[in-house]
C-alpha positions in Angstrom: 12.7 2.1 11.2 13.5 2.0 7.3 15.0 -1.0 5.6 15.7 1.5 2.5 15.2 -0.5 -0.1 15.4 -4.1 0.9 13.1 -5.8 -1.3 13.9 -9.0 1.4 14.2 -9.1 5.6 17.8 -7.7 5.6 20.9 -9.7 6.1 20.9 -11.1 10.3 17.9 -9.1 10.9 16.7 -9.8 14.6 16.5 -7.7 17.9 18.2 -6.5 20.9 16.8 -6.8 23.9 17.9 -4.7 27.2 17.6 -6.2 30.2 17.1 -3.4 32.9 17.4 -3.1 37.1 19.2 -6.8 38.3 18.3 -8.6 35.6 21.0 -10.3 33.0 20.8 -12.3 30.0 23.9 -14.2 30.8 21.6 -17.1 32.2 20.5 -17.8 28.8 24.3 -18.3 27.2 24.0 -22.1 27.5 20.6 -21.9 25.6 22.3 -19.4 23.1 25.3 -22.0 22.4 23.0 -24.3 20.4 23.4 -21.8 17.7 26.2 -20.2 15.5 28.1 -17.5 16.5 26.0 -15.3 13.7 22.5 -16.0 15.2 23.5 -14.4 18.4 25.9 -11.6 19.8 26.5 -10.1 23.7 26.5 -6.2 23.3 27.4 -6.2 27.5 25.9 -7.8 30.4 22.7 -6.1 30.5 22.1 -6.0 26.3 22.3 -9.3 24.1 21.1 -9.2 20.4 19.5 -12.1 18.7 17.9 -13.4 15.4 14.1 -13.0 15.0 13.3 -17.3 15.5 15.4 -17.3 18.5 13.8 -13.9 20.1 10.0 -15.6 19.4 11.4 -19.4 20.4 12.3 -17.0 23.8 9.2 -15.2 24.2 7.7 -17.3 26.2 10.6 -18.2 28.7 11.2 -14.7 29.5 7.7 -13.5 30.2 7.8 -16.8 32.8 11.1 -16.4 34.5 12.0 -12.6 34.0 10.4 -9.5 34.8 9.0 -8.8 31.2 8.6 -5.5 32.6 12.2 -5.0 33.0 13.1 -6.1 29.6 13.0 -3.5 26.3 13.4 -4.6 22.8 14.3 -3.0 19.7 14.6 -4.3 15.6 18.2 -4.1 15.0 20.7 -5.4 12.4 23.6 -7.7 13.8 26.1 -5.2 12.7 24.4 -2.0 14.1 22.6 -3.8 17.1 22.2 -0.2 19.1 21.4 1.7 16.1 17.8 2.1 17.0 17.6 2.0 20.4 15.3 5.5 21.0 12.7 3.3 19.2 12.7 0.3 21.7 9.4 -1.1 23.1 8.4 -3.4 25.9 8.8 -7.3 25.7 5.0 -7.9 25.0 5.4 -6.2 21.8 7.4 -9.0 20.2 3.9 -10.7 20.2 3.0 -8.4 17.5 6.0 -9.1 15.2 5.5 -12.5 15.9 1.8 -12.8 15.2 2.5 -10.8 11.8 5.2 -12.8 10.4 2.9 -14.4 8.0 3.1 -11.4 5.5 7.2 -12.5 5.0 5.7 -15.6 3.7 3.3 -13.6 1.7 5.6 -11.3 0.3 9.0 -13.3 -0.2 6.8 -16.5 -2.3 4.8 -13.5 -4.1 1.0 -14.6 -3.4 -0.6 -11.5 -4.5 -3.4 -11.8 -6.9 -5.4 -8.9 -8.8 -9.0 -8.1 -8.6 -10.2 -5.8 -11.5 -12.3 -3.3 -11.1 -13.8 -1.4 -14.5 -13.5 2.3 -15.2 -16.0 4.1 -16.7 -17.3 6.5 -19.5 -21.0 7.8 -20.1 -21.2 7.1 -24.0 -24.3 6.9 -26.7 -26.6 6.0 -24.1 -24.7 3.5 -21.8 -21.2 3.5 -19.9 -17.9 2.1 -22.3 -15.3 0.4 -19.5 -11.9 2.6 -20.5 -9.7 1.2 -18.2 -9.6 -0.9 -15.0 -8.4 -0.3 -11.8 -6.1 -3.8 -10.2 -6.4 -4.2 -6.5 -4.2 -6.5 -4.9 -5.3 -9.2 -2.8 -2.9 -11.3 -0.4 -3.7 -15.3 -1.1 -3.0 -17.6 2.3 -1.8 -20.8 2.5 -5.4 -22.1 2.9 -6.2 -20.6 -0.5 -8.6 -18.4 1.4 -8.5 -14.3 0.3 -6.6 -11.8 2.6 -8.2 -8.1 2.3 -5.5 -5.2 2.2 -5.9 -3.7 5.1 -4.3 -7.0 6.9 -1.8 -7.0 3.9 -0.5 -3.3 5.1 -1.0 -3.3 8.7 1.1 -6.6 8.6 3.7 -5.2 6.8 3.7 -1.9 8.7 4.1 -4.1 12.2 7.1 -6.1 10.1 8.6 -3.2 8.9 8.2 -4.5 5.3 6.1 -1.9 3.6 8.2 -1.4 0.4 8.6 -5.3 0.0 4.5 -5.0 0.0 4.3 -2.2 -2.0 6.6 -3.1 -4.4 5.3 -7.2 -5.1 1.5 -5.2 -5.3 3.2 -3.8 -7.9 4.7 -6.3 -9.9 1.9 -8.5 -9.6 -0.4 -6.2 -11.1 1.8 -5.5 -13.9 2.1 -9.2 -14.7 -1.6 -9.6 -14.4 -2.1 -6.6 -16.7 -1.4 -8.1 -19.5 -5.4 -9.5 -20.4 -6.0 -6.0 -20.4 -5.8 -4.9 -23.7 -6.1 -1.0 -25.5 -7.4 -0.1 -22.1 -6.5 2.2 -19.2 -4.3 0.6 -16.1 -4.6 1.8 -12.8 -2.2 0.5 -10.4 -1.8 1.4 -6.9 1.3 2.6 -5.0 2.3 3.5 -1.4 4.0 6.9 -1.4 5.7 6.7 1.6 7.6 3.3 1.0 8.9 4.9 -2.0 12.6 6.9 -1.3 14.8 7.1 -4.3 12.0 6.9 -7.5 14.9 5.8 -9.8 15.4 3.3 -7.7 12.7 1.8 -5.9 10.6 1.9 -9.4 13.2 0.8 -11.5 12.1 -3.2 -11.4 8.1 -1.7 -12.0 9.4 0.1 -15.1 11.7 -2.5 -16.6 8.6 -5.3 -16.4 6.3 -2.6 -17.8 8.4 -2.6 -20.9 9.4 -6.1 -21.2 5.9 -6.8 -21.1 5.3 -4.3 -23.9 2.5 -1.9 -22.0 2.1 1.3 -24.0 3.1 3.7 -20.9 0.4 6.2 -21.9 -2.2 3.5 -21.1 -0.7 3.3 -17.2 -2.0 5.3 -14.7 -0.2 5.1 -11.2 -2.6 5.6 -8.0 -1.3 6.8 -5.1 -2.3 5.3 -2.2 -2.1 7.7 0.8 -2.6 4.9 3.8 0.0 6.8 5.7 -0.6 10.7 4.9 2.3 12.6 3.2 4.1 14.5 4.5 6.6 16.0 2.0 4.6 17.0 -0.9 7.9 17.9 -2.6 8.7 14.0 -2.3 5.9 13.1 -3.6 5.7 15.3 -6.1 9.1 14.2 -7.6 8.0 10.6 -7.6 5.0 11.6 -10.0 7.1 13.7 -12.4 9.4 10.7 -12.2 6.3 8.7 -13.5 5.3 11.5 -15.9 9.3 11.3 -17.4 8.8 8.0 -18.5 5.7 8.4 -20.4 3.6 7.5 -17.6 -0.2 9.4 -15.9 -1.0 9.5 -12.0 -3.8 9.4 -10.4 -5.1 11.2 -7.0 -7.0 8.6 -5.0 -9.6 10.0 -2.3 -9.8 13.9 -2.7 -11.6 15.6 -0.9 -10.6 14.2 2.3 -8.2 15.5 4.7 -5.3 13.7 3.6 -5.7 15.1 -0.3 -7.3 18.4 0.0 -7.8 20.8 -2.9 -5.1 22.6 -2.2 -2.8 19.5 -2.6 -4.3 18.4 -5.9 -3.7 22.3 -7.4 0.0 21.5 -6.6 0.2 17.8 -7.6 -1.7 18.3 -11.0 -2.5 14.9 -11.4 -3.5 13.2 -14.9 -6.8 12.1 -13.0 -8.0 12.7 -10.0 -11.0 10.7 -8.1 -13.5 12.0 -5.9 -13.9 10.1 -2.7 -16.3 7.4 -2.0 -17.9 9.7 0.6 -18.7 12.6 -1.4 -19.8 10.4 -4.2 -22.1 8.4 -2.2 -25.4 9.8 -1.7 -24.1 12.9 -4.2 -27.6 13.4 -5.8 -29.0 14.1 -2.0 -26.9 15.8 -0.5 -26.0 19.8 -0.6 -23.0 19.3 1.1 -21.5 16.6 -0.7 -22.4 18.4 -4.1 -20.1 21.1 -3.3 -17.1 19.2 -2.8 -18.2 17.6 -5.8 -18.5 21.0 -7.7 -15.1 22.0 -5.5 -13.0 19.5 -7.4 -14.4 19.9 -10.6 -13.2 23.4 -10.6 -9.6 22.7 -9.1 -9.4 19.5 -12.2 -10.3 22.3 -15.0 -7.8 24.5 -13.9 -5.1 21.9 -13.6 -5.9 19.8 -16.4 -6.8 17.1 -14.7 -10.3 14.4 -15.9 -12.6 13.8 -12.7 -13.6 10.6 -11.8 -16.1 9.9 -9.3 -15.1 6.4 -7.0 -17.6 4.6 -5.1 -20.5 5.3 -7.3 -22.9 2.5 -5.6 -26.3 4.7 -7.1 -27.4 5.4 -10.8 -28.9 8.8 -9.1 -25.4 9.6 -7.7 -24.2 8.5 -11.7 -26.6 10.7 -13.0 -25.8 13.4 -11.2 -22.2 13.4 -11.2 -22.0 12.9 -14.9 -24.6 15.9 -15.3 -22.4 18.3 -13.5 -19.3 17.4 -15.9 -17.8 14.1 -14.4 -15.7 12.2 -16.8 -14.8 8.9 -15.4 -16.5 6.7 -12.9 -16.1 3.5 -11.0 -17.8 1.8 -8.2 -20.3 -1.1 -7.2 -22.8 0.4 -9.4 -21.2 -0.6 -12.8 -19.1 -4.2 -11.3 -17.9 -5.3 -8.5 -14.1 -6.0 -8.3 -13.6 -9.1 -10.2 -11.3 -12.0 -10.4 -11.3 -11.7 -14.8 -11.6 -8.4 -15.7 -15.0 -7.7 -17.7 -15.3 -7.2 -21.2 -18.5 -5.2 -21.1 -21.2 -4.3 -18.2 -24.5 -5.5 -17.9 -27.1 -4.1 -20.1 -29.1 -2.9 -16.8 -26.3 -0.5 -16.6 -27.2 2.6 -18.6 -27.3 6.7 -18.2 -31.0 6.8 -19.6 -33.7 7.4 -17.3 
């Protein structure tokens, strides 16, 4: 279910739960009472919505004393409590709203941090870093380091991609701003993305306060959910373009961004994936997607980059066969402060 563009959990956001066969949730009305009229509603004598801390506070109680078999639940607003019901699941899968709830915290006090990782160019000998690529990074209350993948599963369980997608945003434009005269890649979701005038709005307006030349940022999209309407998609890059911005193509070459794709997309960049870069200089197979792409980026206009480079043979190769750009553990490692130069180990000589 879509929020639309809630940036926070909407207004009375909770569930309803449906309790099926004999059994009613009119035994719990007393419990119920110790809240305010706006925490909890009766749909009928078989449905009952509630707000999300009541609804996990409950959890337990009704997998003990009812049949949780018997009882279906369903995210729903207070005002529109039946609005979703052909999405409802079993009780159990409360646990997993419940277990995720951490990224709210996440999200709503805005710790994301950026990792910078250096984009590369073969030049007089050695590679010049021309940009760098900001990953975001979720930051628990430990202090400890939360990958991405947790960041978006969490926020795909919660319902909260966009909220996600758009602090990863922000936070990397904040944290662009060491980055000086240099390239900015900054990833975005696609699919949490509905109205580009609106959704990016807040990304834009901080882009210019900031005073970011928009030719030096290059939006990424992210396709952790695949596309399915290219025409979407492709009005939220010429939405991008408009405003003085590049794109980028993450992972061609895969199924979810095929050549096909990219010919309609026309991206400013596009980057081979990791698993056609790695292992390049070996492999016939991977060499012809290679070659495959470079082809489709000459007729659209678009400069190659090879992602995931972890091999100076792969570097060599790639670069040999007209590769533009590259990035990956070969040059740098993501880093906390982004690099000023690579290590002199790092060269295209042989």
């Amino acid at each position: 279910m879509k929020n639309g563009c809630d940036v926070c959990m909407p207004a009375h956001q909770g569930y309803t739960f449906i309790f099926e066969n004999d059994q009613s949730p009119s035994l719990l009305k007393p419990y119920f009472n110790e809240y305010g009229e706006n925490q909890w509603q009766e749909i009928n004598h078989q449905t009952i919505w509630m707000e999300e801390p009541i609804a996990f506070d409950l959890l337990d109680y009704l997998e003990i004393h009812y049949n949780p078999e018997e009882i279906f639940i369903f995210r729903a607003k207070k005002d529109a409590p039946l609005e979703d019901e052909a999405n409802r699941q079993p009780l159990h899968a409360l646990h997993a709203y419940k277990e995720a709830d951490w990224i709210d915290d996440i999200i709503d006090r805005e710790q994301i941090h950026s990792h910078y990782q250096p984009i590369v160019r073969p030049e007089n000998g050695s590679y010049t870093i021309v940009g760098h690529e900001l990953l975001s990074r979720g930051k628990a209350a430990d202090g400890s380091t939360i990958a991405p993948f947790f960041l978006l599963e969490a926020a795909r369980i919660r319902h909260r991609l966009f909220a996600l997608d758009r602090a990863c945003r922000m936070a990397s434009v904040r944290n662009a701003a060491v980055i000086k005269d240099k390239l900015i890649f900054i990833n975005f979701i696609p699919t949490a993305i509905y109205v580009p005038e609106h959704c990016l709005s807040t990304t834009i307006r901080l882009i210019n306060e900031m005073n970011i030349p928009p030719e030096n940022v290059v939006f990424e999209v992210v396709e952790s959910d695949e596309v399915q309407d290219i025409d979407h998609l492709k009005g939220i890059l010429n939405y991008y373009r408009e405003h003085g911005f590049k794109y980028a193509l993450d992972d061609v070459g895969t199924g979810a961004n095929d050549l096909k794709k990219l010919s309609y997309l026309e991206p400013d960049i596009v980057k081979l994936a990791r698993e056609y870069s790695d292992g390049v200089s070996r492999d016939p197979k991977k060499q012809k997607v290679a070659a495959s792409l470079l082809q489709v980026a000459a007729h659209t206009g678009s400069q190659p980059l090879a992602e995931g480079v972890e091999r100076k043979e792969d570097a060599d190769y790639l670069a040999n066969i007209g590769y533009e750009l590259f990035q990956g553990y070969y040059f740098a490692r993501p880093q906390e402060e982004p690099l000023a130069s690579l290590p002199h180990t790092v060269n295209t000589t042989h």
